[in-house]
N, C-alpha and C positions, 0 to 999 in steps of 0.2 A: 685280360683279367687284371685285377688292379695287383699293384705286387705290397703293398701296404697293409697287405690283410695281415691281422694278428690269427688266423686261426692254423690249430697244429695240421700237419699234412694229415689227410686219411688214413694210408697207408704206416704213420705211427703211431697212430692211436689201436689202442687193444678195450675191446668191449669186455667190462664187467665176467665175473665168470656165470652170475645170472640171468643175463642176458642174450637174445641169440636175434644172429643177422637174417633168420629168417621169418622172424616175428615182427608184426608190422601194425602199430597200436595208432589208431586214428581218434585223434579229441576231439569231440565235436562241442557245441556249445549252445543252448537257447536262444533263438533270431540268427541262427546260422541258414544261410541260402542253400536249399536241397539241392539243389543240379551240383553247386563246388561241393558240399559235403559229400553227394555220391560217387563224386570221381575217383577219389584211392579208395572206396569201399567194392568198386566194379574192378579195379585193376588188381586191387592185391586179398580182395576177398571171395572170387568164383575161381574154383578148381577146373584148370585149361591145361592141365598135363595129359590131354588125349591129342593137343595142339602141338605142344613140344614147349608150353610154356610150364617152365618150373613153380612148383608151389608154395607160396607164402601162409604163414598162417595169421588171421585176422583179427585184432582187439579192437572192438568200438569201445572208448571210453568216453564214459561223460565229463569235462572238464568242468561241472556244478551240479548243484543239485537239481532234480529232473521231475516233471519231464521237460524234456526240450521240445519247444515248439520254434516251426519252422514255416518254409514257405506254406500260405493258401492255408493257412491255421494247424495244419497237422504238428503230433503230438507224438517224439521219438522218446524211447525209453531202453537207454544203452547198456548191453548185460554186463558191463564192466566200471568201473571207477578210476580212479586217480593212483590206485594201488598196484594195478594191472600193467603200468605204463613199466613197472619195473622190469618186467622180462623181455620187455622191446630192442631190437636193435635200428629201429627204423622208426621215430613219433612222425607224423603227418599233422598239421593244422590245416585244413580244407577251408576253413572262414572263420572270420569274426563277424559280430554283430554291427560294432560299431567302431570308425574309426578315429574316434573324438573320444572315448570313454575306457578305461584300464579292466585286462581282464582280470579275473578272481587270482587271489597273490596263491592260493596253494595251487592253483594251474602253473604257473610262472616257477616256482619253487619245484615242480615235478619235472617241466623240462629242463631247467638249472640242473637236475640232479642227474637228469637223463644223458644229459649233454656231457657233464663233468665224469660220466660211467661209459664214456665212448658209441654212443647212440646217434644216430646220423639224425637231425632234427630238417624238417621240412617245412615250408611254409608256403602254401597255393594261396592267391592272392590277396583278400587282407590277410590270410593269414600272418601275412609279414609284419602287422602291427603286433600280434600276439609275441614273434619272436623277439622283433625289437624290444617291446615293453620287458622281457626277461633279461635283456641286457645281450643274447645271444647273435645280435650283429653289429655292435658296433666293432669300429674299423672296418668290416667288412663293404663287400661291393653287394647290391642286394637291389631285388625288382619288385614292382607290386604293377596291379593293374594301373596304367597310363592315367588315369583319371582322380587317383588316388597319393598318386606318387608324388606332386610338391608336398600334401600332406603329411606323407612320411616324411619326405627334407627335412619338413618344418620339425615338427615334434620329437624327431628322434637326429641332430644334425650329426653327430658321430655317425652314421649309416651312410654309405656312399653311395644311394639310390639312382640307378641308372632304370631311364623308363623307356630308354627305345630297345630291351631284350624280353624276350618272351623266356626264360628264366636263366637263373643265375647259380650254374653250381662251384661252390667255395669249398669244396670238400666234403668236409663234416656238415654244414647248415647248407642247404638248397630254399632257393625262394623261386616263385613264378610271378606270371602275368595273370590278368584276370581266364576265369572258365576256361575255354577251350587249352590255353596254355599248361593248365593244373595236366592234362593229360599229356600233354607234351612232356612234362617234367617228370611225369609217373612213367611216362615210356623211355625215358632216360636212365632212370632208376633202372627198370629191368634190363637194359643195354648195358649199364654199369656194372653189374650183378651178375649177369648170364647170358651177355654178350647179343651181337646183331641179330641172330637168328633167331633167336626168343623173343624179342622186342618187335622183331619184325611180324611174327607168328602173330600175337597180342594186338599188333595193329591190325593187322587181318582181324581179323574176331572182333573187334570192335569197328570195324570199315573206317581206319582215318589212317592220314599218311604217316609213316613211321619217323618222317624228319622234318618239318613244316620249315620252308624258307623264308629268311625275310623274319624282319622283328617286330614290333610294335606301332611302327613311325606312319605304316598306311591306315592304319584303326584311327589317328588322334584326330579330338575333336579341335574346333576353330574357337573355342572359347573359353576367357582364361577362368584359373579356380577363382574360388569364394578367398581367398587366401589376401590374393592381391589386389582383390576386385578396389579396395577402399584404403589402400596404401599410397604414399608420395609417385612408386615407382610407376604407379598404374599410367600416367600421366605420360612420362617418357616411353613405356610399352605404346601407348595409343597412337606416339608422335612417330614413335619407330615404323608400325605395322601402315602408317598412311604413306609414309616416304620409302618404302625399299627399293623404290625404282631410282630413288637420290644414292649419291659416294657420302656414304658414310660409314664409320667401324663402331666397336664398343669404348674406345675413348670418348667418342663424340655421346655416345648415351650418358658415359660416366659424370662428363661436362652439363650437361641438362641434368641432371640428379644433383648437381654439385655435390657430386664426392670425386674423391680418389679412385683408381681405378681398380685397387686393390678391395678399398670400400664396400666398391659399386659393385664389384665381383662376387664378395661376402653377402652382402645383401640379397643379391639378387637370387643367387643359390638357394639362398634361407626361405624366399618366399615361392619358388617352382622349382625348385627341385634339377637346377638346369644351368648350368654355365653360362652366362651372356654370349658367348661366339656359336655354342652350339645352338640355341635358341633363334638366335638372330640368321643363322645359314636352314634354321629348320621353316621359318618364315619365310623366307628364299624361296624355297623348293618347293613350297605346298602353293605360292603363288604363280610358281611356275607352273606347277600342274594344272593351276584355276587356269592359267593361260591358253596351255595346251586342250583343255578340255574344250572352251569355250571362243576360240580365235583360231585367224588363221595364220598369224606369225609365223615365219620361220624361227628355227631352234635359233638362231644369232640373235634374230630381232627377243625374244622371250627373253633370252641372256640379260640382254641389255636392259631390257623393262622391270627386270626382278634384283639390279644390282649387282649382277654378277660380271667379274672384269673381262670376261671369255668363254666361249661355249664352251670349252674345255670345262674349265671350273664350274660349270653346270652341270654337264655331263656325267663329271666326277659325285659330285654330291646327290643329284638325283640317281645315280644306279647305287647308294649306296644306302639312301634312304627306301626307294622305292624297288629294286633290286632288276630294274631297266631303264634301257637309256632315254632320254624325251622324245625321239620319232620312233621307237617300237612302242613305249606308252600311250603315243596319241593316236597312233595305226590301232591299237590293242580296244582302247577307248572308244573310236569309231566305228571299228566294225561289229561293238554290243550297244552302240546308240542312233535311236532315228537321227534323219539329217537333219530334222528341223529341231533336233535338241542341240545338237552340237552346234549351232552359229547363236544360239540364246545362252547369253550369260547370265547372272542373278538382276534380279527384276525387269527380264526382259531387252535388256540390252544387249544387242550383239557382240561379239568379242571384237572384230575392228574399230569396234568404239571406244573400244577402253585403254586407252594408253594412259601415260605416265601423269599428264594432267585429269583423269576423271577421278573424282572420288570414288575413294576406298571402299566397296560396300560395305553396310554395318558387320556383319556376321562375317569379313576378312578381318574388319578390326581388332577384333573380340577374336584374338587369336590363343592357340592351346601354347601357352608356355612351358610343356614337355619337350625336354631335346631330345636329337638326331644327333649322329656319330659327326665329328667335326677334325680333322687331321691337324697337325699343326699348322698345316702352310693352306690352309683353308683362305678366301679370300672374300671379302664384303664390299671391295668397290665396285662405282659403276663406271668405268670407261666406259664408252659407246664403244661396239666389236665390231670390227669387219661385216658389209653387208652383206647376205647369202639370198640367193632366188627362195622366193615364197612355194611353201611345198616340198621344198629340195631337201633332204636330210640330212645331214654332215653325216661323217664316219667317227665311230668311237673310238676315242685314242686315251681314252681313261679308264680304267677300270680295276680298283682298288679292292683286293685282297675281301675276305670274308670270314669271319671263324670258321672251327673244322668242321663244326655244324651249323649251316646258317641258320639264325633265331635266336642261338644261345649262347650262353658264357659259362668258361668255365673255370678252375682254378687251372695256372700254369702248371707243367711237369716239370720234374726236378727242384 
């Protein structure tokens, strides 16, 4: 968890005397997506204390005026308002309509007051543009769905957007990933509150796992935002994602940008949401997977083909991205695919044809400038590594540590 968060600990904040921890006010908004808006309305609005799950009681408010229409044309009309929010100790934003566009300021002004009256404020996937736009994350460290998240770098760069976590709890403000994550986040909450056996109970009842492993990094897509698409950097991304079987680091990108490396660092953040090292090792590993999937490499030769100075430093970064090593991955990969998919690479080319001199296919180029966790002694060169017999597996001598719950983040203790 980042330790630069300015927000007060939980545990010394005191809610309001009108307020109570077990009231639980969800905003929703006109062109809000029903599946995310129903997610805290299923978790903290159906009576499940025949389950052993404790009861919440439920405010739908409308954060404008109504009705609110949503997915497939329907037409919600919320028995509460913007008044309501006050006896809350728990606001949920479940979506926004739009990630380009500011929500209604007396929305913004309600959770401001919410927040400042010791109210735990929530944000499931864009929701996280509603909190940012209140001003309630900056300095903070904060997630939104993968696809949205340079977005958020961009327009709110105070917010320390990390998009390879399926959510992110700071205490007081929690944010998620997209949909499926908003539950993840909501079954956090009742783990927070009422501990594993209730959360676990609630998972049951709703049939999903009560602790989902693994963050974001296997969902992203290979194609970069609208962001960058028509920027200088776009140029250097393109020349990156064709060479990563070449030795090169992010100096050498900064040199092609001609900036500084400090610059090139600021820049590049601004426009994906994404460190240049973690970006550039997250490209690594997803070609290393193209490999494993579609060749028949050994894990040394894929090393070597994807830039990485050792199968160790491969190893490493893929169980941490993908949350297994590269021969259980490809064991795993094989035995859910016919044989005659596994030797076809994209457009039909087999994977021993694709070494370090074949062009890049389009659709590797057009890569997702979301990062992946990156350590500091992380490594981007290509030595050529030690040869290994084709087939043969290495053994795993890397395997790097995990939050206390994999997927998620949370604020430190103490």
């Amino acid at each position: 968890m980042s330790q630069d968060s300015t927000a007060v600990p939980e545990a010394a904040r005191k809610l309001s005397g009108r307020r109570r921890r077990e009231i639980v006010a969800v905003l929703l908004f006109s062109g809000g997506p029903i599946f995310e808006s129903s997610i805290p309305l299923s978790v903290f609005g159906i009576d499940r204390q025949d389950a052993g799950v404790p009861r919440y009681r439920l405010l739908v408010c409308a954060g404008e005026d109504g009705p609110l229409r949503t997915t497939g044309g329907l037409e919600l009309t919320a028995p509460y308002g913007l008044e309501a929010m006050s006896r809350a100790g728990t606001v949920v934003v479940p979506a926004w309509r739009s990630i380009t566009s500011p929500p209604p300021a007396e929305a913004l002004e309600a959770l401001r007051r919410a927040h400042e009256e010791g109210a735990r404020i929530v944000g499931l996937c864009t929701g996280a543009f509603v909190l940012a736009a209140a001003g309630l994350l900056d300095g903070r460290p904060a997630t939104t769905h993968w696809m949205y998240a340079p977005t958020l770098a961009k327009r709110y760069p105070s917010v320390h957007v990390d998009p390879r976590e399926l959510f992110v709890d700071d205490g007081d403000v929690l944010t998620s990933a997209g949909t499926a994550a908003g539950i993840d986040l909501c079954l956090h909450i009742v783990r927070t509150d009422h501990g594993t056996e209730a959360a676990g109970a609630l998972a049951r009842r709703l049939v999903v796992p009560p602790r989902r492993s693994g963050g974001q990094e296997r969902y992203l897509d290979r194609s970069l935002p609208e962001e960058i698409g028509a920027d200088p950097l776009a140029e250097v991304v393109a020349w990156a994602l064709e060479h990563l079987h070449e030795q090169f680091d992010v100096e050498t990108l900064a040199a092609r940008a001609y900036m500084s490396r400090r610059t090139f660092d600021r820049r590049f953040r601004s426009l994906t949401g994404s460190a240049p090292l973690q970006w550039l090792i997250t490209q690594r590993v997803l070609q290393a997977q193209r490999l494993l999937e579609t060749s028949d490499y050994s894990v040394d030769e894929v090393a070597g083909r994807c830039g990485f100075r050792s199968p160790v430093a491969l190893r490493g970064h893929f169980r941490r991205q993908l949350g297994s090593s590269p021969a259980a991955y490809r064991a795993a990969y094989r035995a859910r695919r016919p044989q005659s998919e596994i030797h076809s690479g994209p457009s039909g080319l087999s994977g021993a044809a694709q070494g370090p001199d074949s062009p890049v296919p389009q659709q590797a180029r057009r890569t997702a400038a979301a990062s992946t966790s990156a350590g500091p002694t992380a490594t981007t060169s290509a030595t050529p590594p030690a040869g290994q017999e084709p087939g043969k597996p290495s053994s795993d001598v890397y395997a790097p540590g995990r939050p206390t719950l994999p997927g998620q983040r949370e604020r430190p203790v103490g």
